[in-house]
Structures are given as structure tokens and as C-alpha cells.
C-alpha positions in Angstrom: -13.8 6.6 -21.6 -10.5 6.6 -23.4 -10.6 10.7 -23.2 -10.8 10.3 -19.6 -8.2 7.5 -19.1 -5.8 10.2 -21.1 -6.6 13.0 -18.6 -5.9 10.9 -16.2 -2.6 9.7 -17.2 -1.6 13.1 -18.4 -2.7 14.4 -14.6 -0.1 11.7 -13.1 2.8 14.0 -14.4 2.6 16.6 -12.6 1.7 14.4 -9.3 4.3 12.4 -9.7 7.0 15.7 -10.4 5.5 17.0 -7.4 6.2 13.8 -5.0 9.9 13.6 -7.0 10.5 16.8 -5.3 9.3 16.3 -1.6 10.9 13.2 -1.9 14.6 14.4 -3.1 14.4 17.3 -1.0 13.2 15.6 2.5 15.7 12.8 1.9 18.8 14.7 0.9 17.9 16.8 4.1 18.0 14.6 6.5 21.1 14.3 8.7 23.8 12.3 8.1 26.6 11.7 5.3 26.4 8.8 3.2 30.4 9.6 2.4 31.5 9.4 5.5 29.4 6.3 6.2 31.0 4.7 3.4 34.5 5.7 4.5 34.0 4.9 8.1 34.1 7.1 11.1 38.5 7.3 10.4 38.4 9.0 7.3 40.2 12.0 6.9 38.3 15.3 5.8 39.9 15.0 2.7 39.0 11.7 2.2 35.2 12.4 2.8 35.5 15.9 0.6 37.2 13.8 -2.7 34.6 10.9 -1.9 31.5 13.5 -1.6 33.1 15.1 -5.1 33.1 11.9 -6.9 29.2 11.6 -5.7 28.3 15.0 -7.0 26.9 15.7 -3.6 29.0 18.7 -3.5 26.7 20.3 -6.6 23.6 22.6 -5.3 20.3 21.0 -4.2 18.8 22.0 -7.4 21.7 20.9 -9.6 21.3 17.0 -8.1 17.5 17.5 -7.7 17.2 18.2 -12.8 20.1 15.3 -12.7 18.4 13.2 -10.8 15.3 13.5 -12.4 16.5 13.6 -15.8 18.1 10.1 -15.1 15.0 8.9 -14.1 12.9 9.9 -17.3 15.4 8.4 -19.2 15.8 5.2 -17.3 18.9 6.0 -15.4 18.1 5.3 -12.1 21.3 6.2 -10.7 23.3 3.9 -8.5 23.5 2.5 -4.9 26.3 4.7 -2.5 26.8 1.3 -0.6 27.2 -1.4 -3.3 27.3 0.8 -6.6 24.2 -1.4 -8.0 21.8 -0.3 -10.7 19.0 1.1 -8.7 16.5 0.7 -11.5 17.3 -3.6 -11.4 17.6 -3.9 -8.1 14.1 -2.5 -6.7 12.1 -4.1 -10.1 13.3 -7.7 -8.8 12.3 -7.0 -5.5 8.9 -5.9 -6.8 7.1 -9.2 -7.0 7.7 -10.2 -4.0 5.7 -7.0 -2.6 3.1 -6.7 -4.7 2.4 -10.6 -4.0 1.8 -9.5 -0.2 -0.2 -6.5 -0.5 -2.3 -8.5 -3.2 -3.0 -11.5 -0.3 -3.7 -8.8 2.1 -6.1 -6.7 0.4 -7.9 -10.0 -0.6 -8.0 -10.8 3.3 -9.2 -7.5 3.6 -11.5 -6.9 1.1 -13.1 -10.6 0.4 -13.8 -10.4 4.1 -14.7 -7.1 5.3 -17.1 -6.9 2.1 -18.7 -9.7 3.4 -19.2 -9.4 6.9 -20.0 -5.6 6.6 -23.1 -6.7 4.4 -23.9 -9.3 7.2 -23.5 -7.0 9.9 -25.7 -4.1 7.9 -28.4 -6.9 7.5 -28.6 -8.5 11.1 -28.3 -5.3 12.2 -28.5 -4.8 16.1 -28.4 -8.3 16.5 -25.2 -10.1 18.4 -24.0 -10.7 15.1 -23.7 -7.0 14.6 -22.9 -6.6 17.7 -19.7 -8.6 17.7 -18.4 -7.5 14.4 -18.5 -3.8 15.4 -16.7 -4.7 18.4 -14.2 -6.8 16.0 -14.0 -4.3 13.9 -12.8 -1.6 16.6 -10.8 -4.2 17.7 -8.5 -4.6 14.2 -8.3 -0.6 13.7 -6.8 -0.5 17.2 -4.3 -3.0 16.7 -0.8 -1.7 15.2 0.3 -4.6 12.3 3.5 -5.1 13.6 1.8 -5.7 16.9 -0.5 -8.3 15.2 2.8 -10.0 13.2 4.3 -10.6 16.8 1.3 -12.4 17.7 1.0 -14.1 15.1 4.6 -15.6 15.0 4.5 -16.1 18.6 1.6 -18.4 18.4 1.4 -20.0 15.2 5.3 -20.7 14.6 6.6 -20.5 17.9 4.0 -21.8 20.1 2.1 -24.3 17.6 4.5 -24.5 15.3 1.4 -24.6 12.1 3.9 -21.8 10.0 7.2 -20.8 9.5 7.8 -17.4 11.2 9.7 -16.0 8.0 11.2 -15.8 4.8 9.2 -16.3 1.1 9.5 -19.9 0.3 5.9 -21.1 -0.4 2.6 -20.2 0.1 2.7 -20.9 3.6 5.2 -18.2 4.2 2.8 -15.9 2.6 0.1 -16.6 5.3 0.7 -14.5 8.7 2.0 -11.5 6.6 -0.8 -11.0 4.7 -3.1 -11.3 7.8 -1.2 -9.1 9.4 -0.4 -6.1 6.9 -4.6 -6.9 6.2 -5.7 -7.0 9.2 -6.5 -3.1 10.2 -7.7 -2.7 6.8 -10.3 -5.3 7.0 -11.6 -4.0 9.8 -11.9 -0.2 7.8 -13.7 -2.0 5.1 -15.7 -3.9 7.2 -17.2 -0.2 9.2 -17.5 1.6 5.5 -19.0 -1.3 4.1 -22.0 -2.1 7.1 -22.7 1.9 7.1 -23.0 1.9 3.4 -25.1 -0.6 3.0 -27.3 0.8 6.0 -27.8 3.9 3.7 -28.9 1.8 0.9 -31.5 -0.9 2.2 -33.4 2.1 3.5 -33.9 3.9 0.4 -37.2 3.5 -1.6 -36.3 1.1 -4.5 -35.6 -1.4 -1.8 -38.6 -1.3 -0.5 -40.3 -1.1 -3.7 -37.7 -4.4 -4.7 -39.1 -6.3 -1.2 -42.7 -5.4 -2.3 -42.4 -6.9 -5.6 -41.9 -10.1 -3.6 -37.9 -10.1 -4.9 -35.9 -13.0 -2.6 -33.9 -10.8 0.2 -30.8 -12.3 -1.2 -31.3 -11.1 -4.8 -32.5 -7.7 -3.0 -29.4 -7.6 -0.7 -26.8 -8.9 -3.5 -28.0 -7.1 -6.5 -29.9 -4.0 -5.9 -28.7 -3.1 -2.4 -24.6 -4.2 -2.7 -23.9 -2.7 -6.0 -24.7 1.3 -5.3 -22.7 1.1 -1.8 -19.6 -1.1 -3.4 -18.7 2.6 -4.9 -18.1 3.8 -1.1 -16.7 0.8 -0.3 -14.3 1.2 -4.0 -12.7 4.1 -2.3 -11.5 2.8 0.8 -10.5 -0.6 -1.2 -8.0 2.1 -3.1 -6.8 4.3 -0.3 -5.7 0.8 1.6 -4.1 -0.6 -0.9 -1.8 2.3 -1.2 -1.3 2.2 3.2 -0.6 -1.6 2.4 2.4 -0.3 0.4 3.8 2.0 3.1 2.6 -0.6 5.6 4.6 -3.5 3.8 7.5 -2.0 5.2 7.1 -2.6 8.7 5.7 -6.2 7.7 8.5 -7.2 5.7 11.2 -6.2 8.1 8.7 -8.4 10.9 9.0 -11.3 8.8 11.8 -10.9 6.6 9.8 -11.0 3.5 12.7 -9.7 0.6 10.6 -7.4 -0.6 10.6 -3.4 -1.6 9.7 -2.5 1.9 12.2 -4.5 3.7 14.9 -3.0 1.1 14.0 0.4 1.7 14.0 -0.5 5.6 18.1 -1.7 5.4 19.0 0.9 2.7 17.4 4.0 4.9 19.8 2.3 7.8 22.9 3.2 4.9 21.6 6.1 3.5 21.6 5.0 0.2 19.9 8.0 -1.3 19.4 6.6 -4.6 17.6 3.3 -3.5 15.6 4.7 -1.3 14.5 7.7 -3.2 13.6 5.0 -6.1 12.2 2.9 -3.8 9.6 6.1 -2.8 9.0 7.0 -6.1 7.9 3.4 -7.3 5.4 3.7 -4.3 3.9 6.9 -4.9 3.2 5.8 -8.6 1.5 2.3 -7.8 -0.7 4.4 -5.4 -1.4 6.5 -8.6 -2.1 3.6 -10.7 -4.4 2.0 -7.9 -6.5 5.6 -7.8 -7.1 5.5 -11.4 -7.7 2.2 -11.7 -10.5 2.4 -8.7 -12.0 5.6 -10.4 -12.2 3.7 -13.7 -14.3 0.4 -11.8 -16.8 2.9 -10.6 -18.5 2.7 -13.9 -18.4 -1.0 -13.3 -20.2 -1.3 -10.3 -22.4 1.7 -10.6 -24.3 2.1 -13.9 -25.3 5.7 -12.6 -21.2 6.8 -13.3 -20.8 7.9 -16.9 -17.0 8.8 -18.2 -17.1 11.0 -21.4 
């Protein structure tokens, strides 16, 4: 196992170089001029050339790409073309406050579309099934800012039950996390009711029903297990959308969070925050993939790491 935690790790690096230069390169493509937004649309051209000097964004595109980098590797982070802040400091204490949403949503989203997928596989056919496929089609339809709209329109405008925004308690936390969980939910909920299909027609469950086993202890333990590596996968891949979704979310709300800070500093063209802000993403995606390969052995006793 710790052989193959190492290869993974050491596979990161190259990943991660790979999504350092699609990210450097599409932002420092994109139009605009973060000099003359600092200077203001009266600047003189010499103002904005000395300015773009002092910035090094005069150098070549491969020249900023190795000095960028190399600040990162070494801790550097650069720092921010609007307020000159440490980059590195400034996205780290707005980490917790993300990772604390997408942790609420994906237990919205995976507590309950475990759940009512094994329901739904189980009563299949029945209106039971029959309403949470249609639930189901419902949530993937549904964009989450949509659903965040809703949800502050009836709950804290209408009802007044929560407060439409900021992160001040746990009922803050609430309508977020519903929404930014919602669509994947109802993803789980599909994978999880056709994997568990799959299963509770192969032979051992038969053979487990004939033994005279309780349907619960054949459901829960020899039916759930096998198809929770399916459902794993999809557990992973949404919790990495829940990062890129968070920024949508947070911006709905106002939750001060990474995705809301990448949101106002992509408005600036702060180059250095947001390309930070990109990079942290794409390596907690990595860290969620390897940490969902590493559970299959959990869940599966057929998966073997050597």
C-alpha cells in the first residue's frame, strides 16, 4: 500500500506542472491589462509601460511562466496587482471557509443520494422509485445558482427561517450547502439505484436470500458494499465540481470563501490571486482522487494495492 501511495504522489507532479501551465498561459492570455486597470483609464502610456515594467509583465511568456513557478515551489506565491498582498496568506485563510461548504454539501449529497438510491434500487418500479427517478432528473436539471435563488427567496425572504447570507453560524451554512449539493445528490442518487440494480441480481445474492439471511443484512452488507466502489467514483469526481461550483455559490450568498475571492479578483485581474486560487483547486481535486482510489480497498475486499 505505501508503494502505491508513493506512485501516486510522485504522479501528482507532473499533473499538477501540467495544470500550472494551462492555467498561467490561459490567464495571462486573456484580454485586458491589469496596469492600466490599476492606473485607471487616464494614465499616460508611459505611465502604464513603467508600471507594466515594475510588474515584469513586460518579460516573455516563458520568462514569467519558470518565475512564477519557481516562486511557487519555494513558497513565494507572488503578490496581489490590486492590494500588493501575499497571495500564499491570503487564499489559505480563506480556505476554511470553502472547504466547510463543500464538506456540508457532499454530506447532503452523498448521506442522501446513498440512501435513497439503495431505496429506490430495492422498491424498484414501485411509486417510490418512481418519484425519486423523477426527483432525481429533477436536481440534475436544475442549475445551483438557480436553486440558491429559490432558496433565499423562500426561506429568508419569504419565511424568514434563514439568513440569506454571510458565514456567521451554522445556520448560514444551511441553503449553501443545499444548494452547491443539490445536482450532485441527484448524480449519486441515479449511480447509486443502477449499481445496486447490478448487484442484487447477481448469484451470491440469491444464494445469501436462500440461506434465509434478513433482506436488510442482504441489502446492507453483501449487496451495498460491491456497488459503493461505483458509487466512490462519482463521490470523488463531485467533490472536485463542488470546488469549481463553490464559486458561483459563494458569490450567491456571499460566503468569504476561495470561490467568491477568485470571483472579485478575476473582476481586477489580479493574476497572481487567481492563478493561486486555480492551482489550490486543481490540487485538492488531486488529493480527493487519491484519497477515493485509496478507500476502494476499504469497501471492496476484492481491490488489492501492492
Amino acid at each position: 500500500m505505501s508503494t502505491y501511495i508513493g506512485r501516486r504522489i510522485l504522479q501528482l507532479v507532473p499533473t499538477l506542472l501540467g495544470i500550472s501551465v494551462i492555467v498561467f498561459v490561459l490567464i495571462n492570455l486573456t484580454p485586458g491589462d491589469p496596469a492600466v486597470l490599476m492606473l485607471g483609464e487616464f494614465a499616460t502610456p508611459s505611465e502604464v509601460e513603467r508600471l507594466r515594467g515594475l510588474m515584469g509583465l513586460d518579460d516573455p511568456l516563458h520568462v514569467r511562466y519558470f518565475r512564477w513557478i519557481g516562486g511557487i515551489v519555494t513558497g513565494d506565491w507572488g503578490q496581489s496587482y490590486q492590494d500588493r498582498r501575499l497571495v500564499l496568506p491570503a487564499l489559505v485563510s480563506r480556505m476554511p471557509a470553502t472547504m466547510e461548504l463543500v464538506i456540508a454539501s457532499m454530506l447532503i449529497s452523498a448521506g442522501i443520494g446513498t440512501i435513497v438510491g439503495v431505496l429506490s434500487a430495492v422498491y424498484q418500479d414501485t411509486w417510490l422509485d418512481n418519484v425519486v427517478r423523477a426527483g432525481s432528473f429533477l436536481g440534475i436539471s436544475m442549475p445551483n445558482f438557480w436553486v440558491g435563488i429559490m432558496l433565499i427567496l423562500l426561506l429568508a425572504l419569504h419565511l424568514r427561517l434563514l439568513p440569506a447570507s454571510g458565514r456567521n453560524g451554522l445556520a448560514n451554512l444551511v441553503m449553501p450547502a443545499i444548494a452547491l449539493g443539490t445536482s450532485g445528490m441527484a448524480v449519486i442518487t441515479r449511480i447509486t439505484r443502477s449499481t445496486m440494480l447490478e448487484v442484487i441480481r447477481m448469484d451470491y445474492i440469491r444464494t445469501a436470500r436462500a440461506k434465509g439471511l434478513y433482506e436488510r443484512t442482504v441489502i446492507y452488507k453483501h449487496a451495498l458494499k460491491p456497488a459503493l466502489t461505483s458509487v466512490l467514483t462519482v463521490i470523488g469526481l463531485q467533490l472536485g465540481f463542488r470546488l469549481g461550483g463553490s464559486v458561483i455559490i459563494e458569490t450567491v450568498f456571499a460566503w468569504p470563501g476561495l470561490g467568491r475571492f477568485a470571483y472579485l479578483r478575476m473582476m481586477q485581474r489580479d493574476y497572481p490571486m487567481i492563478m493561486g486560487n486555480l492551482l489550490i483547486f486543481a490540487g485538492l481535486f488531486c488529493l480527493v482522487n487519491l484519497i477515493v482510489d485509496l478507500l476502494y480497498a476499504v469497501v471492496d475486499p476484492r481491490v488489492r494495492y501492492s
